[in-house]
C-alpha positions, 0 to 999 in steps of 0.5 A, a space after each residue: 890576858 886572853 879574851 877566851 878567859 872568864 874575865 867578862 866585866 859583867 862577872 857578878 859573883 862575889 863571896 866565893 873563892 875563885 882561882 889566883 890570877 898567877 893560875 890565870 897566867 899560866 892559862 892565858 901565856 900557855 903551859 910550861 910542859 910540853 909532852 911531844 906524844 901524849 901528857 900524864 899525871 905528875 908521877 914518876 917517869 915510869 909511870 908516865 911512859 907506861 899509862 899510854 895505849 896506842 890503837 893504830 886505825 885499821 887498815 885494808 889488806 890483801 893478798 900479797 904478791 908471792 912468787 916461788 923461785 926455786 927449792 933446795 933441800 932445805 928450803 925455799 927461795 921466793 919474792 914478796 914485793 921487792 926482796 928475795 927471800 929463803 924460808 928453810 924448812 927445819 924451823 920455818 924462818 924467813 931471811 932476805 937473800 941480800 947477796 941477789 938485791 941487785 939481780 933482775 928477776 929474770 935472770 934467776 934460775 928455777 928448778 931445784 938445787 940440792 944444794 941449798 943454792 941460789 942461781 942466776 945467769 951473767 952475759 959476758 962480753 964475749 957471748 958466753 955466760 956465767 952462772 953463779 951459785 950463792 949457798 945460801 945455807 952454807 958459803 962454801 958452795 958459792 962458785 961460778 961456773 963459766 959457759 963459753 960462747 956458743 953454747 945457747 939456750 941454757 937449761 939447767 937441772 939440778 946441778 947440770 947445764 944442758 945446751 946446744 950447739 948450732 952445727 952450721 947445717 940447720 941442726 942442733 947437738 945437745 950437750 952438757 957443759 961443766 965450766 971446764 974445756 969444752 973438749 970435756 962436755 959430754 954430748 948428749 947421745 940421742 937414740 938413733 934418727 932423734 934430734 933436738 931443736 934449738 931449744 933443749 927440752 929438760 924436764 927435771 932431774 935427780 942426782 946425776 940424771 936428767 930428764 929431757 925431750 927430744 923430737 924422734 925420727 918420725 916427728 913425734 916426741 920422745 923422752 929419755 933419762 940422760 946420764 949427765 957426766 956421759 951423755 947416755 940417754 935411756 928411753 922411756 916408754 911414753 906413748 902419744 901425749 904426755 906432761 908432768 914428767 919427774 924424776 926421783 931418787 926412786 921412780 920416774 913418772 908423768 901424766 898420759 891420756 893416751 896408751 895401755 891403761 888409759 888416763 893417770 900417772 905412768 909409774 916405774 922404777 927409775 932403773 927400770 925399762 918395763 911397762 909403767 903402772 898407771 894409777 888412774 886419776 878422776 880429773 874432772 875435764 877430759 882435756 884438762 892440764 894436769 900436773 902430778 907427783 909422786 910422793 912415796 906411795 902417793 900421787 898429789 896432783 892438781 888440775 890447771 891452777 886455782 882448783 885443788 891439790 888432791 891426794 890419790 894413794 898407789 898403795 899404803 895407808 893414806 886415803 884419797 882426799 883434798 890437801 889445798 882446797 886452793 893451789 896456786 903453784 906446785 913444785 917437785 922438790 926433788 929429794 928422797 922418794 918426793 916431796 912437794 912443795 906448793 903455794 894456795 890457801 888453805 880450808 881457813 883461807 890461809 895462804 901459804 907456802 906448804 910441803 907435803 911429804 909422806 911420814 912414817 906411818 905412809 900418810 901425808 903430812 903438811 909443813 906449813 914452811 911461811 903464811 904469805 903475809 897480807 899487805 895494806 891495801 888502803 890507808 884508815 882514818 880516824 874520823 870520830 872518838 869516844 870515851 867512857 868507863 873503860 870503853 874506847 870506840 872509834 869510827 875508823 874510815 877505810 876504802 868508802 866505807 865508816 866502822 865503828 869499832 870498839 876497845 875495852 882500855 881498862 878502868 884503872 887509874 892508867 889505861 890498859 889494852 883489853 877485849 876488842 869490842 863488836 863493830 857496827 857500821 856507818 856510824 859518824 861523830 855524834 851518832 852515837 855514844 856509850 853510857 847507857 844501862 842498855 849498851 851503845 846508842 846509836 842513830 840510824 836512818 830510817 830509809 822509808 822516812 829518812 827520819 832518825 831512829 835511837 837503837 841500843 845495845 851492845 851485840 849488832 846482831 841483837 839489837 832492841 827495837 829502834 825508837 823513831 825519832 822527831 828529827 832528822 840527821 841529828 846528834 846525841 848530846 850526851 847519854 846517862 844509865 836510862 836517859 839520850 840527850 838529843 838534838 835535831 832542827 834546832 831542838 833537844 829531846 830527851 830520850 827515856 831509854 828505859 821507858 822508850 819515850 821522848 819524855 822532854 821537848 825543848 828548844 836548843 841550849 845549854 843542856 847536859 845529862 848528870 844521872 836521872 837529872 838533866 841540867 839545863 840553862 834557863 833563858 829566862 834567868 841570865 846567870 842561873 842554871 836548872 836541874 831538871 827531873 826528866 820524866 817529869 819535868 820539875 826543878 829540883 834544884 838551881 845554881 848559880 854560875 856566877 855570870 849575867 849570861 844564859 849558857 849556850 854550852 853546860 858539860 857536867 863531872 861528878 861536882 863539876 859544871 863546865 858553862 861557856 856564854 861565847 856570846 858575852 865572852 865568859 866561861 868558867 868550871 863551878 863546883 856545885 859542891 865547894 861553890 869554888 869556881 875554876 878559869 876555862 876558855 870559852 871554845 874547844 873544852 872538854 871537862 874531865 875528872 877534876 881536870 881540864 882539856 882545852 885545844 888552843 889555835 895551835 892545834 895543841 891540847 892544853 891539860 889543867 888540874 882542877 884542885 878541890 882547893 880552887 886552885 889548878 895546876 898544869 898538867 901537860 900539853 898533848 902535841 901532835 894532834 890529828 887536825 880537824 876536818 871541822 870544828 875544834 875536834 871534840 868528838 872527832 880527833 880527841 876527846 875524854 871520860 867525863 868521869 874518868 882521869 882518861 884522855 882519848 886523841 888522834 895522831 896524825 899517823 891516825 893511830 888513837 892515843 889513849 892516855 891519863 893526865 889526871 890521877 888525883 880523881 874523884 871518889 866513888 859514889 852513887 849517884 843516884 838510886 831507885 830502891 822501893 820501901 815496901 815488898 809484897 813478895 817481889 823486890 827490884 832495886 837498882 842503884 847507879 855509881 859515879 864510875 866503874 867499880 871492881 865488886 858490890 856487896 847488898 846486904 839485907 838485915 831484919 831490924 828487931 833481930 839484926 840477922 842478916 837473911 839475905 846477901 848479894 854480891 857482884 864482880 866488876 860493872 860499869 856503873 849500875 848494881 841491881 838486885 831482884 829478891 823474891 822475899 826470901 831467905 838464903 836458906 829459901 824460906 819466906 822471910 817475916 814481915 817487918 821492918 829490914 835495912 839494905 846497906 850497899 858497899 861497892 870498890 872503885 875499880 881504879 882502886 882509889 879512895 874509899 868504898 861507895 856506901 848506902 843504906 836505906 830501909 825497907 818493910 816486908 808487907 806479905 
């Protein structure tokens, strides 16, 4: 039999029911159910699959690589790490372009294609080069088009694919290849004393018109509309430097500095040979690089990247104004009279790929095309736990840095995901617990003193005054409605959080807070332990555990006293009410609701039902457990609601597993209560419930009548009803002097066994 069983020989208790050596078995050998996730009350397998809430530890993330490629008339492709993918622009949903996983990304081609076309490049052994076109919206638009060899330096605009030849004399013919006979590729016809470089200049293009540049006569630049299937070229009247040329299905434009009109966007119809109009433009640089659009009515434009996409009207109804507060890239896509395609963030942060076009009524609207998804930058890390009334917190470690965050699970029988609760920072297993009336507590360091300081409350940014501590780099023990059990350097204090005083200073030992009484072992009665009033330091009560030791560990659950003496090998649970007495380990135990959670040297959480008949039963085995970094991971990967069926464990994928082995739980109940018998005029009660109920009821009854003049009523609490009466009735009128009864009803919120009630008497004295 294991030697972590109560099995010393030094038991001395005898007349009491203890548990059947078959359940002592069943400790010792290990439970017969093994749940490889998590372990549920006896039930039905519904049941069991639906009580489980999984919290993954929160994660750093980052922007994400995001890189546009090129636009088609109904979408955009782009790569986010490894995959290409195409977001159309009808109802924004994102696919993974399979069909170009194997191609390198430098051999895509970017630009515009009407239609819907993916287009990289292939080298053939022959010097020539084949392009391929996928159709990703429809198939029947997959081709290959081959280039022969010769042919260099491939732009391509839209549909078109301008190259040029080398003449054999130090100079260059541009031309226009189709896929066909050579013989058939237009030559691009300069206008007189113009020549081209090695390297085409193509600028953009609409339909079967493409934009180019070319070097004049005179070494200047010039640029021109090339008719594509003849090789015509227009001229265009740019004077002196020029960028951002575009070409669309209305207007050709681009940005000046120099000539007529000063700095803006040259404006004129496509088919026209006359004097742009300039619509100026309030750059902030005089010799920024500026990149512009013309989108119906409107110019959108940016200077460099990374300042903001900006709106300035040619005529219509919209104003000048910020699209992007930040842009990143912007593109032309070349449909209608413009539209813009750009990838930056929005007012919100928000980065995105977006389409600006102008509506019908001449403004210019947004179409949010796909948010770029944000990627994990660093791994978080669980490294403590804890449980109470519905409340899950956890500090989770990431980058350097320790959180405490928090999660509302419910306080049904089976948890259930809610509200997310505030974060405080740099908090570490022990340094803090929930329970009290005030909210979290939690110890900080002092930084003049290094001393620590107990704070409570619920809201970061509102929190009470500390409470300096005598210790330093302590733990909180345990936490109840007003009390802190706390230890530093080898003693305990008790904290009266409602009083803001240390109330009791003793040596470390078994203690542990059940209400406004703290149980406390007693070294100089082996075998007995003591309840204690803390404000004032009487005993008011003892028990006997049955065994000739002083308990170096106590943990307390409605009726139920854990004790452990590792020292004398012996430990056991003791029901202060039945007198019954339950087998436990003497390491690594945590005491829920009527159950038991124990990690044995696996690794693994063995779950025991405590039965109010002394008997137990198995209840699972929780596999897969994050290990410890110390210790046996009370605190830090699992642990439980002392007053609750709910477990709370750590997976090694760091993700918090909240579960519910036990559903045969105790009933509400208060606990305890602080109710005057007299009221002048003023009346403040406040009564303290074993566990969260759903809603209360307070009633108040004149005696010699038995009119109930005053009734209050509540929603859910987590444990504690107060009530303060000013002496009168509901109608608003003093009530008579005399004598009154209160009865107190309240609903468990887990919705099992009976109303809690109590009652009491009071008199009104004036």
């Amino acid at each position: 039999m294991s030697r972590h069983l109560y099995t010393s020989s030094r038991n001395r208790r005898t007349g009491r029911t203890a548990g059947a050596a078959a359940i002592a078995v069943v400790l010792a050998g290990g439970l017969a159910t093994a749940l490889p996730v998590t372990a549920h009350a006896a039930g039905t397998a519904e049941a069991a699959a639906a009580a489980e809430v999984l919290i993954p530890a929160p994660d750093a993330f980052g922007e994400g690589p995001e890189k546009i490629l090129a636009t088609g008339r109904y979408g955009v492709l782009h790569r986010e790490g490894d995959d290409y993918l195409w977001t159309n622009s009808y109802n924004s949903r994102t696919r993974v372009v399979t069909e170009l996983a194997s191609v390198p990304e430098n051999l895509l081609v970017g630009g515009h294609d009407e239609h819907n076309r993916a287009i990289y490049t292939q080298q053939r052994a022959d010097g020539g080069t084949d392009v391929v076109r996928i159709g990703i919206e429809d198939p029947a638009f997959n081709s290959t088009m081959t280039v022969p060899a010769g042919y260099l330096n491939l732009r391509f605009a839209g549909a078109w694919v301008v190259v040029t030849v080398d003449k054999g004399d130090g100079t260059y013919e541009m031309r226009v290849a189709r896929g066909g006979a050579q013989s058939a590729d237009p030559v691009v016809r300069l206008p007189a004393g113009a020549t081209t470089d090695a390297r085409p200049v193509v600028l953009g293009a609409q339909g079967s018109e493409v934009l180019i540049g070319y070097r004049l006569a005179d070494g200047s630049p010039g640029y021109g509309i090339l008719t594509a299937y003849d090789g015509r070229v227009k001229p265009l009247p740019v004077t002196g430097d020029a960028s951002s040329f575009r070409l669309t299905q209305m207007t050709v434009s681009w940005f000046s500095r120099d000539g007529s009109g000063g700095q803006g966007v040259r404006v004129m119809p496509r088919s026209g040979t006359g004097t742009p109009q300039v619509i100026p433009l309030a750059t902030q640089s005089p010799d920024s690089e500026v990149t512009s659009f013309v989108v119906d009515d409107n110019i959108v434009w940016h200077e460099g990247a990374g300042g903001p996409l900006r709106l300035t009207p040619i005529t219509g109804a919209d104003t000048e104004r910020t699209l992007l507060p930040t842009v990143e890239f912007t593109q032309l896509r070349a449909e209608g009279y413009g539209d813009v395609l750009a990838l930056g963030k929005d007012a919100d942060g928000k980065r995105a790929i977006h389409v600006f076009h102008q509506n019908g009524i001449g403004i210019i609207s947004d179409l949010v095309m796909r948010e770029v998804p944000k990627v994990k930058t660093a791994d978080g890390e669980i490294g403590a736990l804890s449980l109470d009334r519905g409340r899950l917190r956890y500090v989770n470690s990431l980058v350097g840095k320790d959180t405490l965050h928090g999660k509302a699970v419910g306080t049904g029988l089976d948890p259930a995901e809610g509200a997310r609760l505030a974060d405080f920072p740099g908090l570490a297993a022990g340094r803090f617990a929930d329970g009290t009336d005030e909210g979290l507590a939690r110890l900080v360091t002092d930084p003049g003193t290094g001393a620590d300081v107990l704070v409570t409350g619920d809201d970061p940014d509102r929190q009470a005054p500390g409470l300096p501590l005598p210790g330093t780099g302590g733990r909180i023990l345990g936490a109840s409605p007003e009390f802190v059990l706390y230890q530093a350097g080898g003693r305990q204090y008790v904290v009266d959080t409602a009083r803001d005083l240390v109330v009791r200073d003793q040596p470390a030992q078994g203690a542990v807070l059940d209400g406004d009484r703290l149980i406390k072992s007693a070294p100089s009665k082996p075998g007995t332990v003591n309840v204690v009033n803390p404000r004032t330091g009487t005993v008011t009560g003892t028990h006997d555990i049955g065994s000739d030791c002083v308990p170096g560990e106590l943990q307390r659950s409605g009726t139920l006293l854990y004790w452990s003496c590792a020292s004398e090998d012996a430990a056991g649970v003791y029901d202060t009410a039945s007198h019954r007495d339950y087998p436990a380990p003497v390491s690594g135990v945590l005491l829920g609701d009527r159950f038991l959670a124990a990690r044995d040297a696996s690794g693994d959480l063995r779950l025991t039902d405590l039965r109010s008949d002394g008997s137990t039963a198995d209840l699972g085995t929780v596999t897969g457990v994050k290990p410890a970094a110390t210790g046996d991971g009370r605190g830090s990967t699992w642990t439980l609601d002392a007053d609750a069926g709910k477990l709370a464990w750590v997976g090694t994928d760091d993700t918090v597993h909240v579960t519910a082995p036990q559903q045969a739980v105790s009933p509400l109940s208060v606990t305890h209560s602080t109710v005057p018998a007299t009221s002048a005029g003023e009346w403040g009660a406040a009564w303290w419930l074993s566990k969260p109920a759903a809603s209360w009821r307070l009633t108040l009854t004149r005696r010699s009548t038995g009119e109930v003049v005053r009734t209050w009523t509540g929603e859910e609490t987590r444990g504690t009803v107060r009530v303060a009466w000013d002496g009168t009735s509901a109608s608003g009128d003093p009530v008579p002097t005399g004598g009154y009864t209160w009865r107190l009803t309240a609903a468990p919120s887990d919705g099992t066994g009976a109303d809690a009630t109590a009652s009491g008497t009071l008199r009104v004295t004036g």
